[in-house]
C-alpha positions, 0 to 999 in steps of 0.5 A: 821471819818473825811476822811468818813466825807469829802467823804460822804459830797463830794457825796451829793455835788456832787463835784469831787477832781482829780490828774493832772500831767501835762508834763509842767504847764498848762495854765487856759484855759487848766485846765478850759477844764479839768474842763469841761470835768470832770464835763460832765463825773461825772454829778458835780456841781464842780470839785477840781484839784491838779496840779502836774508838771511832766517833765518825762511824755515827753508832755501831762498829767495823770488824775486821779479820783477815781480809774479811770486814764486818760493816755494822755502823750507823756510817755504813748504814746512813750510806746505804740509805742515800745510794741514788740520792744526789741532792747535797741538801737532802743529804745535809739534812739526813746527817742532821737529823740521824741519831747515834746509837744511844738514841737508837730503836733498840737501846737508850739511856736513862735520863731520870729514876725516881720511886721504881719509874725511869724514863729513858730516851730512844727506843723509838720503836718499844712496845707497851709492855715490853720487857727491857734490860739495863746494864747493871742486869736489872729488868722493867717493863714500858708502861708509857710511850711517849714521842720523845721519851719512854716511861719504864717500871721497875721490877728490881734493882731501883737503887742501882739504876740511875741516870746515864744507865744504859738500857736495850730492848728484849723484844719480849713481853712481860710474863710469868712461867706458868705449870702444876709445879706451881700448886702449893707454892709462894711466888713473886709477881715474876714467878720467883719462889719465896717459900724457900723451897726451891726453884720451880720447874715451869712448863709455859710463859703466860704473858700478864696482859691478855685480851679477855675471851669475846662473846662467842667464847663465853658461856653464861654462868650456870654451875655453882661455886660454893663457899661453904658460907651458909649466910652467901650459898643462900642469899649471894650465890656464886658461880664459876666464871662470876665476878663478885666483889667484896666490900667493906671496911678494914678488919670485917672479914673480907680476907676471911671469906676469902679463905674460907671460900679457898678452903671449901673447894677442897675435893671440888677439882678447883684451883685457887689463886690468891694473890695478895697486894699491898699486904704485910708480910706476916698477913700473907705468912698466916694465910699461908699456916691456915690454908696448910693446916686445912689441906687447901695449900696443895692446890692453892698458889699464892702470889704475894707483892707485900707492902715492902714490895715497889709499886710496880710489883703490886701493880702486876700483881694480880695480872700475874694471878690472872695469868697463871689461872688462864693456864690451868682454864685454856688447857686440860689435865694433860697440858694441851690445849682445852676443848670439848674432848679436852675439858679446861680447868676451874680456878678461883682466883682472889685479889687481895686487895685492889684498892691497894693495887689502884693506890700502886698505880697512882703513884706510877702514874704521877711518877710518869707524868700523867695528869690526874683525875679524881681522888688523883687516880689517873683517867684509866684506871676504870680500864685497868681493873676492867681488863683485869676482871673481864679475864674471869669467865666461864668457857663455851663447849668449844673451848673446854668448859674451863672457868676462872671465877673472880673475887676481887677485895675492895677496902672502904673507908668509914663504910663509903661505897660511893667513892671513886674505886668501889663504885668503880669495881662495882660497875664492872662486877656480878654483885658485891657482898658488902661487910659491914662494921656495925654487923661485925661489932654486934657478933654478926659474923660474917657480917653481910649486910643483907640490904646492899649485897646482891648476886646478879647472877642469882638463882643461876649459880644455885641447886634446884633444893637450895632455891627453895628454902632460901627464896624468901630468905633475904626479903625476911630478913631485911623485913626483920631489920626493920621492924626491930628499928621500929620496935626501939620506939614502942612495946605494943605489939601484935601476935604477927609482928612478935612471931616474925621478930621472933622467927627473924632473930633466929634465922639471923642467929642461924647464919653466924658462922666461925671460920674455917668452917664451911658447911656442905651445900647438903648441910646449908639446905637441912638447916635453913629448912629447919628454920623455915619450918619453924623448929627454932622458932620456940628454941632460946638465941642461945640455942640455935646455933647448937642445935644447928650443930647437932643437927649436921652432925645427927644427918652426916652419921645416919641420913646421908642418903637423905642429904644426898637426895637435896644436893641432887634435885628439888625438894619433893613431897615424900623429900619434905616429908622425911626432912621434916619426919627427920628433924622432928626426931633430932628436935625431940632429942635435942630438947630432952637432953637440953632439958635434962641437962638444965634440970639437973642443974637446977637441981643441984 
């Protein structure tokens, strides 16, 4: 009576008792699963297990409710297997060699943790770069696959995972969320805010590794990316879709550069990525002020793994960068993806720097094992920052136009471009603008050393105008350098030689530049034509660099025609002529009111 009782009173509750026999004993979020899924099936307000603990089901578990039994245990498994296989022997040496579910393919345990790497034993059929979970909710990534074991780094959570720590399998890849809504924001390697603003409303789900785009994807590099630095738009342009690197030792003005070059693209429908590794919090908090105070932040997004930051985190740095890139390229204005009705997005993405990046991934190469090379880097560092750079391309029609441009940042030390990173980085890039600390010393900022930069991409990246009065201007310049090595030794000179020490020293002068200044394109052509025609040529050092101020500003108010027509196309005869009718009229003024002023004083 009482059993009929507690049946009838268990239907009209709708409440569900079932056995469990557990291979091992389950945890509670495995019961709570169990729970769930009973509950769908039965259409119950609640559900009562009895847990029992039976070793002989190998892994896995029984369920059973009512009459129905729900057989998912390795014991069931292992019988299906050997249907039809009547050898005893075959048998025995199956049983032998099945494993139970801690060393299954889709969960293991963690044997070893040190430094954001652990290795884990099972999952035998994980996947490089494969996302996995722990059970303390922690998240990683395989990084290395090996016969008896996996190699996985940690995103967080390090200092709970240790070992006999559970782990399974995601079945997904590692990503990053992706949509407009990241402009103007500061995010983790992960796509986590850390401006505190908020949380981000993301769109897609980019995965970090991606295989570049082939040949027939690609097209070659023929628009301009303008840095509004007057010393590289001349001599070391930049194209969309280019690599080009940046070199030199610590605090030359490589980050500068990079800033400059972000804040430049202002109203130039491109969208910057910078993506800092390895640097101090307060570093990246600055760039962040600068670009807010220049009004380049809305449509800029920074991706920060800051020296506090696990080595992990600054490994995926920036093939989180590239990712996010990649969705604004690969789709138009309206999400979709990018084609020839559909153009695709411009980006310009910055690494921060690399060398950091590489020094990151040392440490979770040695943690895992693997034999060093040289400098101790692991063999395939040369393939990762080759995967990572050849992402930046400029698009064929078919796909969309769209480009990502790439300037990676690599640190030397004592000026050495021969060591095993840099030359690494400068064999897979379109050039390198190499900063050099004795330049940045003297005030020669920025300091480009004009002998060891080069664009490979060259006049491609350039307008018709700025072709021309820059054409020579490298080959003056490095001819002025050497012959003032050779003036040190002697005081004689010819009337040549003066004049070209003379014309040399102001067109060095003529390309320093504050930051935070970019110059126009139009702006960067009036000027160096100025120089070639010899107007500064009679001015003092002092000088130049005000008369290149008043100069811009003198054509800005009243000749934006003229600066229109150099943007435009080549420099013409009735061009050339107005240029020089124009400049001729400033330089009349200039001197006058310099004149004036300085007779004055010394009438005072």
């Amino acid at each position: 009576m009482a059993t009929e009782f507690s049946r009838e009173f268990f239907a009209d509750n709708r409440i569900v008792k079932a056995e469990l026999r557990s291979a091992r004993k389950p945890r509670e979020e495995e019961l709570n699963r169990v729970r769930a899924e009973v509950r769908k099936l039965y259409d119950a307000t609640e559900v009562i297990l009895n847990v029992t603990v039976d070793e002989s089901l190998l892994s896995g578990y029984v369920l059973q409710v009512g009459d129905r039994v729900f057989d998912n245990s390795g014991r069931h498994q292992l019988d299906k297997m050997m249907e039809g296989k009547p050898s005893l022997a075959t048998l025995k040496t199956r049983i032998e060699d099945y494993k139970p579910a801690e060393t299954s393919a889709e969960g293991g345990v963690v044997i070893s943790s040190a430094d954001g790497i652990v290795h884990v034993e099972g999952m035998n059929r994980a996947v490089y770069g494969e996302i996995v979970t722990f059970d303390n909710g922690a998240k990683g990534m395989v990084e290395s696959v090996d016969p008896e074991q996996l190699g996985i780094m940690l995103f967080d959570g390090a200092e709970t995972v240790g070992v006999g720590t559970m782990v399974t399998r995601s079945g997904k890849r590692a990503g990053i969320p992706v949509g407009d809504a990241f402009l103007g924001r500061v995010i983790s390697p992960l796509g986590e805010p850390i401006d505190g603003k908020g949380p981000i409303e993301a769109v897609g789900y980019n995965p970090i590794e991606k295989q570049a785009p082939g040949i027939l994807e690609r097209q070659s590099v023929d628009t301009p990316l303008h840095t509004g630095i007057l010393a590289i738009d001349s001599m070391f342009p930049i194209g969309r879709g280019q690599r080009e690197l940046i070199i030199g030792d610590r605090q030359t003005g490589k980050t500068t550069i990079a800033s400059d070059t972000i804040i430049n693209q202002k109203g130039k429908d491109v969208i910057c990525i910078y993506v800092a590794i390895g640097q101090k919090a307060s570093t990246v908090a600055n760039i962040r002020e600068t670009l807010a105070q220049h009004g380049a932040l809305d449509y800029t997004i920074i991706v920060s793994a800051t020296a506090a930051d696990s080595a992990p985190m600054q490994y995926i740095a920036p093939m989180a960068g590239a990712a996010i890139g990649e969705f604004f390229m690969y789709n138009g204005e309206d999400g979709k993806p990018a084609s020839e009705t559909n153009p695709g997005g411009h980006v310009l993405v910055i690494y921060d720097d690399l060398s950091k990046q590489a020094v990151a991934y040392r440490q979770m190469s040695l943690t895992l094992h693997r034999p060093p090379g040289r400098e101790a880097y692991p063999g395939d560092i040369f393939y990762l920052h080759s995967r990572l750079l050849e992402r930046a391309v400029k698009m064929s029609k078919e796909n969309g136009y769209g480009s990502m441009t790439a300037l990676p940042i690599i640190e030397t030390q004592d000026g050495d471009v021969s060591a095993y990173i840099p030359t690494n980085v400068i064999s897979i890039t379109d050039g390198q603008i190499y900063l050099q600390s004795e330049l940045f010393f003297q005030g020669q900022r920025p300091a480009v050393d004009v002998g060891i930069s080069v664009s490979r991409v060259g006049g491609d990246a350039q307008t018709k105008a700025m072709k021309q009065v820059a054409g020579n201007l490298r080959l003056d310049l490095a001819s002025y350098q050497e012959l003032a090595g050779f003036t040190q030794f002697g005081s004689d000179l010819d009337e040549a030689t003066q004049k070209q020490l003379t014309h040399g020293a102001r067109m060095t002068e003529l390309l320093k530049q504050p930051r935070y200044k970019p110059f126009e394109v139009g702006e960067q052509i009036a000027v160096l034509f100025a120089g070639n025609e010899g107007f500064l040529d009679d001015l003092e050092i002092a000088d130049v660099l005000p008369f290149r101020a008043e100069l811009i500003e003198y054509l800005d108010n009243g000749f934006g025609s003229l600066l229109d027509k150099v943007r435009a196309k080549k420099i013409d005869d009735d061009t050339k002529a107005e240029l020089l009718r124009v400049i001729g009229d400033f330089k009349q003024q200039f001197m006058a009111k310099h004149h004036a002023d300085t007779t004055g004083s010394e009438e005072n």
